[in-house]
C-alpha positions in Angstrom: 0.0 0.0 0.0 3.0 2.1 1.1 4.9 1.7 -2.1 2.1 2.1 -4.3 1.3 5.6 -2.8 5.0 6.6 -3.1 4.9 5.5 -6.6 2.1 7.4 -7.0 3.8 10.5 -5.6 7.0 10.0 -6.9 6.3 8.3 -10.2 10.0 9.3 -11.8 11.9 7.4 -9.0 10.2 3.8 -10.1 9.9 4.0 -13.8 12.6 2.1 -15.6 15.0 4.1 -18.2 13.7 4.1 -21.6 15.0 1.8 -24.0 14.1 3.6 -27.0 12.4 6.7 -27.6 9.7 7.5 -25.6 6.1 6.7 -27.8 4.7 9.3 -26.3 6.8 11.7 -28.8 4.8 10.3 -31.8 1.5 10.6 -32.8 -1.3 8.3 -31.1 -2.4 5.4 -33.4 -6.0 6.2 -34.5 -8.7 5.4 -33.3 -11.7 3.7 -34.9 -15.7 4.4 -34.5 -16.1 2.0 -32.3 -19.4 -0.2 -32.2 -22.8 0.3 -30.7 -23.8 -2.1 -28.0 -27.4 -3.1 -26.8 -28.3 -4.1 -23.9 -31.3 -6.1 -23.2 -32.0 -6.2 -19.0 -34.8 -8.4 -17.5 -35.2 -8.5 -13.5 -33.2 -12.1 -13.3 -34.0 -16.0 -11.9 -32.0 -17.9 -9.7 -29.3 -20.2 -11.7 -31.3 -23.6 -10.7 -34.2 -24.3 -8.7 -32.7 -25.1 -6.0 -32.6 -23.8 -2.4 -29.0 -22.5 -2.3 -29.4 -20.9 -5.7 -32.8 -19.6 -4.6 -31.5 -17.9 -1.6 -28.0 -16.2 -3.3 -30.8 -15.0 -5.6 -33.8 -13.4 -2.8 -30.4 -12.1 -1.0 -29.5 -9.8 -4.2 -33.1 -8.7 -5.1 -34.4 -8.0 -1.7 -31.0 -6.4 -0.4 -31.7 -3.7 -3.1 -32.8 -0.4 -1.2 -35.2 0.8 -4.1 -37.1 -2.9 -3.8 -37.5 -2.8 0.0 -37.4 1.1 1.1 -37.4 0.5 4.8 -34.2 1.4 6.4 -31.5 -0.8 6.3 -30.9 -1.9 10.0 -34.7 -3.1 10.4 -34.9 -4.8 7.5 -31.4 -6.4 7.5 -32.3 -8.9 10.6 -35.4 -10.1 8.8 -34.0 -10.1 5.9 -31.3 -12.4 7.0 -33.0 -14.0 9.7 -36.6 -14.9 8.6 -36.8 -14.8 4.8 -33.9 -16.0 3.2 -34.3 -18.9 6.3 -37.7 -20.1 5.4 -38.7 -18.5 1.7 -36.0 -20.4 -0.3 -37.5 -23.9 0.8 -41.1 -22.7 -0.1 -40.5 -21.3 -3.5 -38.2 -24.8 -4.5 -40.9 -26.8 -5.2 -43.2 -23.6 -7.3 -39.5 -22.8 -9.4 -39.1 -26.2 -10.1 -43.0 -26.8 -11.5 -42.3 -23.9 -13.9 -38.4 -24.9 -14.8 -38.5 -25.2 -18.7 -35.8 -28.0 -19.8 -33.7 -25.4 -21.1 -33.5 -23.3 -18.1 -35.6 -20.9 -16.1 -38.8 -19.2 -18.3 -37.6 -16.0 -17.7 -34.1 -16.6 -18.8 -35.3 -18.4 -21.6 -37.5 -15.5 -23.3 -35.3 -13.5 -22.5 -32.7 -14.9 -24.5 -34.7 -15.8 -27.2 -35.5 -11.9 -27.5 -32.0 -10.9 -27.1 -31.3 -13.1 -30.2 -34.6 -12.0 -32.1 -33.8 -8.0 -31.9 -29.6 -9.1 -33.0 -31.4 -10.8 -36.0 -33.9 -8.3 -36.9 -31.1 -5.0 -36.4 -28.7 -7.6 -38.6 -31.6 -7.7 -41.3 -32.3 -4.1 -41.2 -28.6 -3.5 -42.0 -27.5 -2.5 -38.2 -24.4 -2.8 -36.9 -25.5 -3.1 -33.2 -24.2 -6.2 -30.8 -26.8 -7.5 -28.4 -26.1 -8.8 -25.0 -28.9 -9.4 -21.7 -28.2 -8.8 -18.6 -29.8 -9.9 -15.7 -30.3 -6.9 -12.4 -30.0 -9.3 -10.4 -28.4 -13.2 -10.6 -26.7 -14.2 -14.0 -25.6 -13.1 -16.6 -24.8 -9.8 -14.4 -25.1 -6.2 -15.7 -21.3 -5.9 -14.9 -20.8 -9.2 -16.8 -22.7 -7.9 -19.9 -21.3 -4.6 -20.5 -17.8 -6.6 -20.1 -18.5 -8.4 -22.9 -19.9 -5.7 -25.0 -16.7 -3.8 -24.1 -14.7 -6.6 -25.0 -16.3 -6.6 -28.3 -15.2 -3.0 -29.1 -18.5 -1.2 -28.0 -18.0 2.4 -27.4 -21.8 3.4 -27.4 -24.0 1.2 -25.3 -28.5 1.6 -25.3 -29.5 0.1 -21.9 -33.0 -1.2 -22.3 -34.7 -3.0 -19.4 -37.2 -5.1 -20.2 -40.2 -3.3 -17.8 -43.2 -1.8 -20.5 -43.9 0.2 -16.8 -41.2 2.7 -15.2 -41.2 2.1 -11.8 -38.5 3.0 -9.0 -38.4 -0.5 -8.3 -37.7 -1.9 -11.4 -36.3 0.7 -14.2 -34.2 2.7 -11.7 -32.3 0.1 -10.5 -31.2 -0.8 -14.0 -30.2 2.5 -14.1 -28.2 2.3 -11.1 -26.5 -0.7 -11.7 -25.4 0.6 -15.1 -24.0 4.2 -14.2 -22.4 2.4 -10.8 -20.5 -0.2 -13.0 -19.8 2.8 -15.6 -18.4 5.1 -12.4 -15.7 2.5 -12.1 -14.5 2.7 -15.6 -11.5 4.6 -16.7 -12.6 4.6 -20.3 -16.4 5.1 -20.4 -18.7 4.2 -22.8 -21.4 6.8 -24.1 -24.7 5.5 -22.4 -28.2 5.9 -23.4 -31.6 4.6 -21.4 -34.9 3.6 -22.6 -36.9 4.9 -19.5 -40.4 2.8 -20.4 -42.6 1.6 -23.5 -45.9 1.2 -21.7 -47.4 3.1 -25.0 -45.2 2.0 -27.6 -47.4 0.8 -30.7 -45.3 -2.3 -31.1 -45.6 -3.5 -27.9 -49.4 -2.8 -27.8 -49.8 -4.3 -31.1 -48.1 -7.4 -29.8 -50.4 -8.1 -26.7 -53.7 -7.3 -28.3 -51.8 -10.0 -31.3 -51.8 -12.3 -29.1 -54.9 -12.2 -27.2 -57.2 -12.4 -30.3 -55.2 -15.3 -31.6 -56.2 -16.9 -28.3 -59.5 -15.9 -28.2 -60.0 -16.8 -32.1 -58.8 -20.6 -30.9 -60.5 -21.1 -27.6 -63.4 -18.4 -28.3 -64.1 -15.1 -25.8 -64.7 -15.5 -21.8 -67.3 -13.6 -19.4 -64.3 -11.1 -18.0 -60.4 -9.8 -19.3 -58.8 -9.6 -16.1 -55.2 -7.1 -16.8 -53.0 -8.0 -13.3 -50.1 -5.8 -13.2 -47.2 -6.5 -10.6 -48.4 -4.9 -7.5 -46.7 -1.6 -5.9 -46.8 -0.5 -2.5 -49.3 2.8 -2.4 -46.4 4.6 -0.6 -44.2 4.6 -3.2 -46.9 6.4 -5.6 -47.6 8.8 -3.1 -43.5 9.5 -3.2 -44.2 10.3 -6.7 -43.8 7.0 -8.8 -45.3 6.9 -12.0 -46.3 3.1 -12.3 -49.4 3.4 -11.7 -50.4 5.9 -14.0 -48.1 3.8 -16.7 -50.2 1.0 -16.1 -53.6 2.2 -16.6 -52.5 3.6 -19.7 -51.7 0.7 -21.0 -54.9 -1.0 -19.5 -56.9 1.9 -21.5 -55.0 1.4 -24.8 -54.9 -2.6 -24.7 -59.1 -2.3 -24.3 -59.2 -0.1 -26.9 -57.5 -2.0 -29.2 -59.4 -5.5 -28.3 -62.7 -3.1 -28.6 -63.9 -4.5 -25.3 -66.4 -2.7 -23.1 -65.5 -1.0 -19.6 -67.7 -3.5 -17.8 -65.7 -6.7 -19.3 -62.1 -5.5 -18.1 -61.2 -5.7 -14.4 -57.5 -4.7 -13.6 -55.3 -5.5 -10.5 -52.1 -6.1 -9.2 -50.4 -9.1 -7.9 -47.2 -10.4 -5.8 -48.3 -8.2 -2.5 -44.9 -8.3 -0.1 -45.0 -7.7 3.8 -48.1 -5.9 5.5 -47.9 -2.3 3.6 -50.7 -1.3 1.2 -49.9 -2.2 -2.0 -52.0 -1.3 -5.1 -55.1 -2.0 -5.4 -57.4 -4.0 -6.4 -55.4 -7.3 -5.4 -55.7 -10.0 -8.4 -56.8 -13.0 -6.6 -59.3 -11.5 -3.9 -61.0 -9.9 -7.1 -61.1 -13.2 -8.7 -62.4 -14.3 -5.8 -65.2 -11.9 -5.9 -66.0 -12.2 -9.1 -66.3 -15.9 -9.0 -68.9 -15.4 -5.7 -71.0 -12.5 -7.7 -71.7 -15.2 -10.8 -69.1 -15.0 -13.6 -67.7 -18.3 -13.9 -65.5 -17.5 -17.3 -62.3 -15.3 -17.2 -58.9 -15.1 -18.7 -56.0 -13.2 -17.2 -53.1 -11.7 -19.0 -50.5 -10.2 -17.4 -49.1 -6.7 -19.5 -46.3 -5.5 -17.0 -44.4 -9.2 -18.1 -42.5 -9.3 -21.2 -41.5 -12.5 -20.6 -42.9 -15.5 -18.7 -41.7 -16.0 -15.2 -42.4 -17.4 -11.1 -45.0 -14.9 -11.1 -47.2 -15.2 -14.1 -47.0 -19.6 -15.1 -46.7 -20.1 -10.6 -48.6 -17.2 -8.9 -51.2 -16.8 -11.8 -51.5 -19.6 -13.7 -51.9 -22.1 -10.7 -52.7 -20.2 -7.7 -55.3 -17.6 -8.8 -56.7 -20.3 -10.6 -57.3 -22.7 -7.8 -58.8 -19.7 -6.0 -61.6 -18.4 -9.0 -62.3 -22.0 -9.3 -62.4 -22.7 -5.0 -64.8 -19.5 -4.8 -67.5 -20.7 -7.7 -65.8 -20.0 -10.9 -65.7 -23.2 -13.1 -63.0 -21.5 -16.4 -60.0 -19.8 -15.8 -57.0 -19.4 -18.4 -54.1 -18.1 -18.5 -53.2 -16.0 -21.5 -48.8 -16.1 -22.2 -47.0 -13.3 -22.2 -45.5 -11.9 -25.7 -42.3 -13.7 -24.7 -40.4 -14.5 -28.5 -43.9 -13.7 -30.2 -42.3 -12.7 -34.0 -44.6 -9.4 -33.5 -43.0 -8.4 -30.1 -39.1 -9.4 -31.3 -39.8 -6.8 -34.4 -41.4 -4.4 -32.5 -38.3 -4.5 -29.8 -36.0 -4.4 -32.7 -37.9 -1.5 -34.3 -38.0 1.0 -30.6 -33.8 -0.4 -30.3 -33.2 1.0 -33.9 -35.6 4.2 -33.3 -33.2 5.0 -30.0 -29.7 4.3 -31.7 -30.5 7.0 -34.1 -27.5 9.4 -34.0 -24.8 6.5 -33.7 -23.1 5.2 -36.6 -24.8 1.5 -36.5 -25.8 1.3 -40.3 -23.2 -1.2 -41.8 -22.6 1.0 -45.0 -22.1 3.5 -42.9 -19.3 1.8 -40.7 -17.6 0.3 -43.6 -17.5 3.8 -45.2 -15.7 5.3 -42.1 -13.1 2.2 -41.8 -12.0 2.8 -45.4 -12.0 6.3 -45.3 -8.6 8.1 -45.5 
């Protein structure tokens, strides 16, 4: 430590007498364009079902102080000394019903998108390398823009994968990027995507793929929309989820042409004893099951990408609830995951944000042959 301080002082006392003439007398080689890097960020899944993975995995995401925003040294010993102790062995068995034989749902959209948009910007004559990222678990953030760095990327597009901006979710993409980026000597250039909860494409994409499911198993009674859930505090701090999610809910109906009175929206995955947003999914299917309608669907908008909380939390539990309370059909409509609609759309609001950055192939090849 010493000797690196003195060194750092006294720099001329440690270096070595040039051999030969000291390069920096000559001109610096030059330096190229560069290449554009995108980066594709979901919210991340523990590397295997299993309880040790589980809990390295709960440990990252609920140690983040934008996910639980109650201070640190109350929520530190139950943190550490109730949930990752006894929520690990419960969710084992739901992550492994869901486990797809190529990995975890979420990581495998997510992938599968990540490839789709390299495709489509490759097609569309784009020079643009494509990585994901996880926020928390693997492939990390860190991790990602490594590789994009290592590939020569001197631009990088963060885009996490969250239609909705929420504190919660967006910012701490944010965060993680500009905190890896503060330890860089030589930065990239950064741009964000901050939401796409009205983006046409994306829109276009859901209401896609609701009719096609509607055209094959026909139309239920109700259209429930359940968003991830929010605690009310954090919109009363100024958040802008909810909003964001209603105007999606309003432009989805619109486009399926469905009346007020057949749509019911809620959130889901309430955490701890706060109120969250409300309605709550499964007590209103609960309710609705009790007051007579025994058909409904639910799609969940806020997911880009299958996960826990949509094929575990919606798909199984919410359904044994509408069908315990009365209700005799409930189905589950998939998320866009690698829907072709949703991979062009994504490519086409990645290509709409690069503008300004050499990425167009003729372009780059102009620039590496010219004098």
């Amino acid at each position: 430590m010493f000797l690196r301080l003195f060194k750092y002082l006294w720099p001329e006392r440690y270096l070595p007498e040039p051999e030969q003439d000291d390069p920096f007398d000559e001109d610096p080689p030059p330096r190229g364009s560069g290449k554009t890097g995108v980066l594709l960020v979901n919210l991340g899944t523990p590397d295997t079902p299993g309880k040790q993975d589980i809990r390295k995995y709960l440990g990252e995401f609920l140690s983040d102080p934008r996910v639980i925003e109650i201070p640190r040294y109350l929520w530190k010993p139950i943190l550490h000394g109730l949930v990752l102790t006894m929520r690990p062995r419960k969710l084992e068995p739901r992550y492994a019903g869901v486990w797809m034989k190529e990995g975890s749902p979420l990581m495998v959209y997510s992938q599968r998108q990540a490839d789709g948009v390299r495709a489509a910007l490759r097609e569309a004559g784009i020079d643009a390398v494509v990585e994901l990222g996880m926020r928390y678990g693997n492939p990390s953030i860190p991790d990602a823009i490594a590789s994009l760095r290592r590939q020569g990327c001197e631009r990088i597009l963060t885009v996490p994968l969250y239609p909705q901006y929420a504190a919660s979710t967006t910012a701490t993409v944010v965060d993680a990027v500009t905190r890896h980026a503060a330890r860089l000597r030589d930065q990239p250039e950064l741009r964000f995507i901050k939401r796409f909860h009205e983006e046409p494409a994306y829109l276009d994409a859901l209401a896609g793929r609701i009719e096609r499911y509607w055209q094959e198993h026909g139309k239920p009674q109700k259209l429930v929309m359940s968003f991830h859930g929010l605690p009310r505090y954090s919109i009363e701090l100024g958040d802008p989820y909810y909003r964001d999610c209603m105007d999606t809910a309003r432009l989805l109906s619109q486009r399926l042409s469905l009346p007020r009175e057949q749509i019911e929206v809620t959130f889901q995955s309430r955490f701890g004893t706060a109120r969250w947003l409300e309605p709550y999914t499964e007590p209103t299917l609960k309710v609705l099951a009790a007051a007579g309608t025994t058909e409904v669907d639910v799609v969940c908008p806020g997911f880009v990408a299958d996960c826990l909380e949509t094929l575990e939390e919606i798909s199984l539990e919410c359904r044994d609830a509408f069908i315990g309370a009365g209700g005799r059909q409930f189905r589950y409509i998939p998320a866009i995951n690698d829907d072709p609609a949703w991979i062009a759309g994504l490519a086409g609001l990645v290509e709409r944000h690069l503008q300004g950055w050499p990425t167009h192939i003729t372009d780059l090849k102009e620039k590496a042959h010219a004098p």
